[in-house]
C-alpha positions, -999 to +999 in steps of 0.1 A: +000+000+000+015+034-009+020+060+017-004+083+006-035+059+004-026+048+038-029+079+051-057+090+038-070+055+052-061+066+085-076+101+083-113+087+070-108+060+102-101+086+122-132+107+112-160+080+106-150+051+131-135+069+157-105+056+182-103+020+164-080-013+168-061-015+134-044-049+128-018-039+096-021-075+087-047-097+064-034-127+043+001-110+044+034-104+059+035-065+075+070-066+082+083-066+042+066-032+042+095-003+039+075+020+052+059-001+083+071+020+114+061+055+094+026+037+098+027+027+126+031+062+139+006+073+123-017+052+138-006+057+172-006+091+175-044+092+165-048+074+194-055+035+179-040+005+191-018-012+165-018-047+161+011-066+139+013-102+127+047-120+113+059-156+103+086-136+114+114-151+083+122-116+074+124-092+100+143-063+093+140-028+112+128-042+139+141-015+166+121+012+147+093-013+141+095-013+180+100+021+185+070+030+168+052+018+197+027-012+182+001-026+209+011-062+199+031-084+178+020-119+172+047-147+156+030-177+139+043-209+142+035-244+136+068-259+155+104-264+168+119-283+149+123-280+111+114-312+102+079-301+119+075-269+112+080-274+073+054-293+067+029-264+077+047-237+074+060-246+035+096-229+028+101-212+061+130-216+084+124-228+121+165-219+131+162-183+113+127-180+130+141-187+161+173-168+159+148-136+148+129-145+185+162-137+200+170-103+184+132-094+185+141-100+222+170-078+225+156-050+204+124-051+229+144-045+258+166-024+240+141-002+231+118-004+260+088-003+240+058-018+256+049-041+230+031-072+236+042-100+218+036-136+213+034-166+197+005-183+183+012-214+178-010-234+151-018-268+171-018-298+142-020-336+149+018-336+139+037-308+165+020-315+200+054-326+208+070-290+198+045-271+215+060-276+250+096-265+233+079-236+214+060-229+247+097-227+269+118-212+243+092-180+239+087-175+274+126-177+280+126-147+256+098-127+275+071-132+250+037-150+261+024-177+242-010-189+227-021-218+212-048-225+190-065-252+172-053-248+126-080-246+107-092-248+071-092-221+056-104-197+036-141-196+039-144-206-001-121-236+003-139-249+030-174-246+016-158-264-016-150-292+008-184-288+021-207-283-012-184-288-037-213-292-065-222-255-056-185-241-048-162-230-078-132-239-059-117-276-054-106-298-028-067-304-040-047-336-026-023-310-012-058-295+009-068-330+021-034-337+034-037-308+055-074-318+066-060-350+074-032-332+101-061-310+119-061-320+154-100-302+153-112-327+135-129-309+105-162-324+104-166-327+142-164-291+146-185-277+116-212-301+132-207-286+164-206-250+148-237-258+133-256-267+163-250-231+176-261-219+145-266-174+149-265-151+123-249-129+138-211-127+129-181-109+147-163-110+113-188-094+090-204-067+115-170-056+141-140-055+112-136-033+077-108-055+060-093-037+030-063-054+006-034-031-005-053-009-030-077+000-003-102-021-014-126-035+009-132-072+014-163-090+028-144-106+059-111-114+068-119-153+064-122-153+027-092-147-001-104-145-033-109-105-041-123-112-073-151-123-055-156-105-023-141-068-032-174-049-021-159-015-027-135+010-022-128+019+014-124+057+004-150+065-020-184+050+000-197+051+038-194+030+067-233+026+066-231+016+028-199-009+033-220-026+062-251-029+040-233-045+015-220-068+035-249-078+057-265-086+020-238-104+007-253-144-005-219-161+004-225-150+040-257-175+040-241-202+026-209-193+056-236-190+080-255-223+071-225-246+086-215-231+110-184-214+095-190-180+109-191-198+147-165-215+137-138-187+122-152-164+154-141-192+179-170-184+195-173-219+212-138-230+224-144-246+250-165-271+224-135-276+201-115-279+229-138-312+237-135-323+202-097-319+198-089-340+233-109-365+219-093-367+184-049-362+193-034-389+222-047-391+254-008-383+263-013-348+245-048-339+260-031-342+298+003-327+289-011-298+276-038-293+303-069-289+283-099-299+306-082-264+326-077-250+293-113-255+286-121-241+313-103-206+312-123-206+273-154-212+288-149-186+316-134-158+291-164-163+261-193-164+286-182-142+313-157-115+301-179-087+292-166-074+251-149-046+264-123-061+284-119-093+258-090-073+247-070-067+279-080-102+292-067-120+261-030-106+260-033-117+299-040-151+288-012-148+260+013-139+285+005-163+314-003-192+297+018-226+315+016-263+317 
C-alpha cells in the first residue's frame, strides 16, 4: 500500500469510526513493508492501538518497528523443529525464526517499548510434541504464548469441501493432506458450529478489512478478491460498506455450517472437547486442556466485550503447563 493511500486510510478511520484497533495485517506479511514504522506512527498518534502479525522469516527494522510503539506483535508458528514446522509452514526456516525471537528479544528490551508479543502457535495432529519447546523457548525470551486449534481455511475452500457441487473452488490432494493433520477434526467441529447456528457474525459486522489498493473485502476469512471486493474503502460510507455486507449471498451459505461460529471461535471450550478426543490421550493431559477449557469457557461467557482485549493478551502472557 502506498503511503499516501494509507494515510488518507487513517484520516477517513479517524473521522467516521473513531479511536479504532487497526491490525496492519490480512493474508500478508506486515514486516516486508519499507514504510511499516512510518505507519505505525501514524496510527498511534491518532490514538489506535496497532496490532502486527509476522511468520517472522524476514524481519528487518525491527528496533524502529519497535520504536513506533505497536500494541502487539503476534509470531505464527507451527513448531520447533524444522522437520515439523516445514510441513505447515512450507519454505520457512524454524532456526532463522528462532534466531529472529532472540534479536526481537533484545531489540524489545533495548528499546523499552511496551509491545506485547507472542506466539500463536498453530496446534496440528503432527507438533503437540514441539508445543512444550515452542512454549519454553518464547517464554525464555519474555514473550507469552497462545495456542490455538489450525483450521481450514479460507471460507471458499472450506465450503468447496463442504458443497463442492455449488463451490467454484476444489478440494486439491495438497488440501486434504492438511485436513488430514487437523487436530479439530474438520467435520466434528463444523457439526458442532452448526448446532450453535446465529446469524450474527463478529467478522462481518466488528472489522472493515481492505487489501493493498484499499479495497474492501467481505471478511477477513475469505481470499479470493475477485469475489468479495465490495468496494473501495475511500470512495463509500461505513453505513453503505456494512449494508453491502450484511446482504452479501456467500454469507448465507458461511452462516449455514457453521463457519461463521467456527472462524469467530466463538465456542472454544467445544472444540477444545473435540480436539482432546481426536490427538493422544498423552497430549490432552500434557497440555492441560480440561483447565484450558475451562479458562475458554470462563473468558467467552463471562468476560464482558470490552475487556476481551486486555483479558486475552493476559491469557497470551501467562499461559503454562
Amino acid at each position: 500500500m502506498k503511503k499516501e493511500l494509507f494515510q488518507s486510510i487513517i484520516e477517513k478511520i479517524s473521522k467516521d469510526y473513531g479511536t479504532s484497533d487497526i491490525h496492519l495485517y490480512n493474508w500478508g506479511e506486515p514486516l516486508l513493508h519499507p514504510h511499516l514504522p512510518e505507519m505505525i506512527e501514524q496510527i498511534v498518534r491518532r490514538g489506535c492501538k496497532c496490532y502486527l502479525s509476522s511468520n517472522l522469516n524476514f524481519m528487518p527494522n525491527i528496533e524502529a518497528i519497535l520504536s513506533a510503539k505497536p500494541y502487539v506483535l503476534r509470531i505464527s508458528c507451527s513448531g520447533f523443529r524444522q522437520e515439523i514446522y516445514g510441513v505447515t509452514h512450507r519454505n520457512g526456516n524454524i532456526e532463522k525464526i528462532k534466531a529472529n525471537m532472540r534479536l526481537l528479544s533484545a531489540a524489545l528490551r533495548k528499546t523499552g517499548a511496551p509491545t506485547l508479543i507472542h506466539v500463536f502457535y498453530h496446534r496440528y495432529l503432527h507438533n503437540l510434541d514441539d508445543e512444550y519447546q515452542m512454549m519454553r523457548f518464547a517464554q525464555s525470551l519474555g514473550f507469552g504464548f497462545h495456542p490455538v486449534w489450525a483450521l481450514m481455511m479460507p471460507a471458499e475452500k472450506l465450503l468447496a469441501y463442504l458443497e463442492p457441487q455449488t463451490e467454484k473452488n476444489v478440494i486439491t490432494p495438497a488440501d486434504r493432506e492438511v485436513i488430514a493433520l487437523l487436530a479439530l477434526p474438520l467435520d466434528a467441529a463444523i457439526k458442532c458450529s452448526q448446532s450453535y447456528h446465529s446469524a450474527h457474525c463478529g467478522l462481518r459486522t466488528g472489522q472493515t478489512v481492505l487489501d493493498t489498493e484499499g479495497n474492501v473485502q467481505l471478511c477477513c476469512g475469505v481470499f479470493d478478491w475477485s469475489r468479495f471486493t465490495i468496494g473501495h474503502f475511500l470512495s463509500k460510507s461505513q453505513t453503505e460498506l456494512q449494508d453491502t455486507k450484511d446482504r452479501h449471498p456467500f454469507c448465507t451459505l458461511c452462516m449455514k455450517y457453521g463457519i461463521n461460529i467456527l472462524y469467530n471461535n466463538s465456542i472454544a471450550w467445544e472444540y477444545d472437547r473435540l480436539a482432546s478426543a481426536h490427538i493422544p490421550r498423552h497430549h490432552a493431559r500434557r497440555l492441560s486442556l480440561r483447565l484450558e477449557r475451562l479458562k475458554k469457557m470462563i473468558f467467552h461467557r463471562l468476560i464482558p466485550a470490552k475487556y476481551k482485549d486486555s483479558c486475552y493478551n493476559l491469557y497470551a502472557q501467562l499461559v503454562k503447563y
